[in-house]
Z-matrix of the N, CA and C atoms (Angstrom, degrees):
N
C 1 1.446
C 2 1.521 1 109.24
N 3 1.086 2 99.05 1 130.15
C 4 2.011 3 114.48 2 179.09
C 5 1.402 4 96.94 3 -59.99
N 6 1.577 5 131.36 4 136.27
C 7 1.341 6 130.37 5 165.74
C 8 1.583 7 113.64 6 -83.72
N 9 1.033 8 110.75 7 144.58
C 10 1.515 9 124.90 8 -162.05
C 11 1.631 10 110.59 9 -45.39
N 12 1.473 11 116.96 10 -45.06
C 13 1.199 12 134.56 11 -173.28
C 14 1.304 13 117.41 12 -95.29
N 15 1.586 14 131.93 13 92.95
C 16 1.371 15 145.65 14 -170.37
C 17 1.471 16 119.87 15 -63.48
N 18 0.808 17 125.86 16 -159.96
C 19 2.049 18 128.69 17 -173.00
C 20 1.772 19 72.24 18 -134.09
N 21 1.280 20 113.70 19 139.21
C 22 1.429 21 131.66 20 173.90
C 23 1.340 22 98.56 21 88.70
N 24 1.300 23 154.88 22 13.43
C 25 1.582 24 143.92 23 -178.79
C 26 1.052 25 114.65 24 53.55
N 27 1.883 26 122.36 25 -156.32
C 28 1.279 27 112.39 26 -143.91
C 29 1.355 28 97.09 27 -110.67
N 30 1.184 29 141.88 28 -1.17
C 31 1.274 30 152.22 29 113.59
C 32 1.215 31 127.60 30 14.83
N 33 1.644 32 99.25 31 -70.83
C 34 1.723 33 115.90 32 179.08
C 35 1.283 34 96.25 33 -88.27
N 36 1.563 35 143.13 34 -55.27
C 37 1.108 36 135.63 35 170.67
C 38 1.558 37 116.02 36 -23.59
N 39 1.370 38 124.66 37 -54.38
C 40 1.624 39 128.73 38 -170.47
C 41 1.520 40 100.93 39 -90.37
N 42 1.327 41 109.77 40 2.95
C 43 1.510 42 128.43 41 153.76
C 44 1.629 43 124.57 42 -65.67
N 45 1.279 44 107.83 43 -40.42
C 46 1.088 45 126.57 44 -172.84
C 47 1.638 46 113.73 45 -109.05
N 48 1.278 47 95.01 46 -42.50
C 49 1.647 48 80.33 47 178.87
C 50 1.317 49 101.97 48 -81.06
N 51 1.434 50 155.07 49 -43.85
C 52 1.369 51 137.31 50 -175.78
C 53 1.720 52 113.38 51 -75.75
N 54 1.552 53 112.25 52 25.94
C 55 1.580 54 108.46 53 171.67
C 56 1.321 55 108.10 54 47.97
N 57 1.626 56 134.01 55 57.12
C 58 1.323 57 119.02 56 147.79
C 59 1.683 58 97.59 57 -101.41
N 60 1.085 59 88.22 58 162.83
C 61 1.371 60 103.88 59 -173.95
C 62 1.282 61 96.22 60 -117.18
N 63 1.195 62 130.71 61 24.59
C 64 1.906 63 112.58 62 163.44
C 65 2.351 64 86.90 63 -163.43
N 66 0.903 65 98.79 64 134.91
C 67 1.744 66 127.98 65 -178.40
C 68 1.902 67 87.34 66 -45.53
N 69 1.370 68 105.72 67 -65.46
C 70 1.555 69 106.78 68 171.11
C 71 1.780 70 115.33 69 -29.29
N 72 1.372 71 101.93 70 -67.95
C 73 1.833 72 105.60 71 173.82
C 74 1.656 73 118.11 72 -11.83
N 75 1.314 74 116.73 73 -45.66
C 76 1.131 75 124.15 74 -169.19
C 77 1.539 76 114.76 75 -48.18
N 78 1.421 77 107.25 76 -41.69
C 79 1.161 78 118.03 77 157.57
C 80 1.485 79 139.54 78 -39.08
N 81 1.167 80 113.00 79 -39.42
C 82 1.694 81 147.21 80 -161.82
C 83 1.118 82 90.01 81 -61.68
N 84 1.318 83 120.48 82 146.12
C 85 1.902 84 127.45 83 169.83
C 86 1.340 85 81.73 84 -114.85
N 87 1.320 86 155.99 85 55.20
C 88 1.340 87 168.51 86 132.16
C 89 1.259 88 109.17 87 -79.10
N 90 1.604 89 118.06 88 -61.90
C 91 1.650 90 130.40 89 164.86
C 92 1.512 91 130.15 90 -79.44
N 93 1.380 92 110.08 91 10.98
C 94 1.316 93 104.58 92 169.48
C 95 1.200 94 137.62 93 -51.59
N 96 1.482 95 117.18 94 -28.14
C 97 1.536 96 130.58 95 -157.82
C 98 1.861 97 84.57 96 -102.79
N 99 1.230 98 107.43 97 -1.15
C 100 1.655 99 100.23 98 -176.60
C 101 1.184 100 108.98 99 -99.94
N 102 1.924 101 103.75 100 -43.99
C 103 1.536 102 106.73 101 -172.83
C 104 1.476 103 117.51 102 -56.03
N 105 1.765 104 99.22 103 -27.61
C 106 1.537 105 121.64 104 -158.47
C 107 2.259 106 94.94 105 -69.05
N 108 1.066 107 83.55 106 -23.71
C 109 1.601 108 88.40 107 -173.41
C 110 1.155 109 117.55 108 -85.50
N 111 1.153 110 111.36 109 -31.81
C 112 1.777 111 132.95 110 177.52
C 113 1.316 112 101.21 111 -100.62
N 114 1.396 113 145.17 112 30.05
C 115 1.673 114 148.98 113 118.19
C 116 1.267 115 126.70 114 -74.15
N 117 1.820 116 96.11 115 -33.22
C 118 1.515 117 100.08 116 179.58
C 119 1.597 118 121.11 117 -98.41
N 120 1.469 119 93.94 118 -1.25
C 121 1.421 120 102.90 119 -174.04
C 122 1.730 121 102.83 120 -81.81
N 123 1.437 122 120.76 121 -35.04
C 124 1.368 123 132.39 122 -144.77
C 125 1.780 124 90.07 123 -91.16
N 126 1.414 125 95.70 124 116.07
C 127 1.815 126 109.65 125 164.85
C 128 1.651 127 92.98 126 -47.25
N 129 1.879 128 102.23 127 125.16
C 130 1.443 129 114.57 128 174.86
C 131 1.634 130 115.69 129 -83.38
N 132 1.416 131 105.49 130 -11.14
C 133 1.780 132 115.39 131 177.84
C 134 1.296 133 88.30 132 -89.91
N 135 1.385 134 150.04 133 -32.08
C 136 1.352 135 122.73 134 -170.15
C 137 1.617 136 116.79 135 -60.61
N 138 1.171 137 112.81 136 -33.30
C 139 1.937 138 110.98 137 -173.05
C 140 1.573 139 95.31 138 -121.67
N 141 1.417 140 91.91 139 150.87
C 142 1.296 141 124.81 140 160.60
C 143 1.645 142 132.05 141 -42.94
N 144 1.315 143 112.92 142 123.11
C 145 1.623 144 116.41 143 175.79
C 146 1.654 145 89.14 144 -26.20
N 147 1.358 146 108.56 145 -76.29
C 148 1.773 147 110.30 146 -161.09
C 149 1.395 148 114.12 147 -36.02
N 150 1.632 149 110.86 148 -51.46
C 151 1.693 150 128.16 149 168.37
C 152 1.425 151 109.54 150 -32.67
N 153 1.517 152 106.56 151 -48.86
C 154 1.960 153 110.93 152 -156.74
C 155 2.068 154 85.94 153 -74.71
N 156 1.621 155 95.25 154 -51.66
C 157 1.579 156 86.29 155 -152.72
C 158 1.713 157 111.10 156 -74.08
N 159 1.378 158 98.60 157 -14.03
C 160 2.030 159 98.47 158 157.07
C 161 1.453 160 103.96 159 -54.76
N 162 1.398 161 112.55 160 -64.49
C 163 1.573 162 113.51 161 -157.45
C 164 1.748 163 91.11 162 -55.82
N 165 1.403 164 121.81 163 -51.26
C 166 2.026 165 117.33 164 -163.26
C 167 1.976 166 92.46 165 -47.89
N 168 1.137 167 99.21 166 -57.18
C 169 1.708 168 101.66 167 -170.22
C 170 1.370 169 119.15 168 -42.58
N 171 1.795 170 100.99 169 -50.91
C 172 1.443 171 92.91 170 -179.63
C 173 1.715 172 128.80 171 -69.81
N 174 1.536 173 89.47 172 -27.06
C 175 1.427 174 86.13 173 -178.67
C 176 1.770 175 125.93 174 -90.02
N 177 1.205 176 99.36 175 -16.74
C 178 1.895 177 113.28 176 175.51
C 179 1.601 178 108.57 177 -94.91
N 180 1.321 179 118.94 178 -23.29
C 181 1.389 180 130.67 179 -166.21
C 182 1.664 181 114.78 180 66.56
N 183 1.234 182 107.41 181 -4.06
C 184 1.505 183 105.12 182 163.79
C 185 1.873 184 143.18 183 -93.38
N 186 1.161 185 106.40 184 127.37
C 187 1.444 186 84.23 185 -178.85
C 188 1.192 187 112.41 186 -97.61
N 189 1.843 188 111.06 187 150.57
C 190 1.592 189 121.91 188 178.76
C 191 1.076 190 96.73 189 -144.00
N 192 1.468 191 114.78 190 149.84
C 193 1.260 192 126.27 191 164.48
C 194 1.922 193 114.19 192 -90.08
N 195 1.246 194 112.85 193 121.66
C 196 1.632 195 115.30 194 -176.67
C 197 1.257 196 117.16 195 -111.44
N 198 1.523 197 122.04 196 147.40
C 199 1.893 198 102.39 197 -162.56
C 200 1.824 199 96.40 198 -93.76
N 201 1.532 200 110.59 199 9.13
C 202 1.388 201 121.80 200 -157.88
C 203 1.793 202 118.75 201 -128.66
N 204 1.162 203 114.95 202 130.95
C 205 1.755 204 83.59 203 153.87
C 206 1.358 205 116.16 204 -85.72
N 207 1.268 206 123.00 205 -20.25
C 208 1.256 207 130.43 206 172.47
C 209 1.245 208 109.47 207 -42.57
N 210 1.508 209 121.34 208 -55.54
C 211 1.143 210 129.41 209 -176.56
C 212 1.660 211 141.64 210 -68.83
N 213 2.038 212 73.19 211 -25.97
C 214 1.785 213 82.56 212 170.38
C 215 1.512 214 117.50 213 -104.69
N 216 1.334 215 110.07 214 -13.98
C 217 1.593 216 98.32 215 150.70
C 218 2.008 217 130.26 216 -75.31
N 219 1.120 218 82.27 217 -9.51
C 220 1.539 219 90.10 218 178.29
C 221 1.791 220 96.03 219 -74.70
N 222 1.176 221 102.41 220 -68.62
C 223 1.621 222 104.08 221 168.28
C 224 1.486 223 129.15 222 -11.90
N 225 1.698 224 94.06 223 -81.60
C 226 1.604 225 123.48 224 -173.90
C 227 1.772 226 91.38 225 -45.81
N 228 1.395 227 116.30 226 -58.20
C 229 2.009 228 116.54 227 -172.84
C 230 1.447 229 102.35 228 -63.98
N 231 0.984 230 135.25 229 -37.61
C 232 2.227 231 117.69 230 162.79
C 233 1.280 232 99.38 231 -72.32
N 234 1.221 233 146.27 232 -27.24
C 235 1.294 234 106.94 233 -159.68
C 236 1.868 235 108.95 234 -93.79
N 237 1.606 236 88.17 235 -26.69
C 238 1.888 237 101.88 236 171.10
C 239 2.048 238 99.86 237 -63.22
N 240 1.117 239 102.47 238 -51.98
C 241 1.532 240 97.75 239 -178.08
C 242 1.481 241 114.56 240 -65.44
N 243 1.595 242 126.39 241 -25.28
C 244 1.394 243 113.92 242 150.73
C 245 1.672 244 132.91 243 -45.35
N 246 1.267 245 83.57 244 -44.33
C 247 2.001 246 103.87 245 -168.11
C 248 1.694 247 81.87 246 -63.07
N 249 1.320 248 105.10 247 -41.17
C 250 1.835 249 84.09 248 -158.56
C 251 1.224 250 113.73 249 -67.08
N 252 1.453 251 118.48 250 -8.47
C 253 1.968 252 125.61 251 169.38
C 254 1.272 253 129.41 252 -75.36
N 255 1.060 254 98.74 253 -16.73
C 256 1.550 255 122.18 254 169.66
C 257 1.320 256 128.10 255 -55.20
């Protein structure tokens, strides 16, 4: 069994579990419905507030400050499920 916590953070992890094949992908409104799966898949106690709100930045391009991870993955999944209406 793969241990929860990868070599590259949670980054490469939502790298891997949503099947992009390049760190860029994350970006892609191609993988949304993947990334969206590989947010909910990823234990939220394994990484760091800093970890979650790197990963929100890179992938929305916005920064926010959240008093939660709860809150900022709740976030990051509407705003990826917006993009995907688009």
């Amino acid at each position: 069994m793969m241990p929860e916590k990868s070599q590259g953070g949670l980054l490469a992890r939502l790298q891997n579990l949503s099947g992009c094949q390049y760190l860029s992908d994350l970006h892609s409104p191609f993988y949304i419905d993947d990334i969206i799966y590989a947010v909910r898949t990823v234990s939220i106690s394994s990484y760091s507030m800093g970890e979650w709100e790197e990963a929100f930045r890179y992938i929305t391009g916005v920064r926010m400050e959240f008093r939660s991870k709860d809150e900022l993955i709740k976030n990051l999944i509407l705003r990826l499920e917006e993009n995907r209406e688009l």
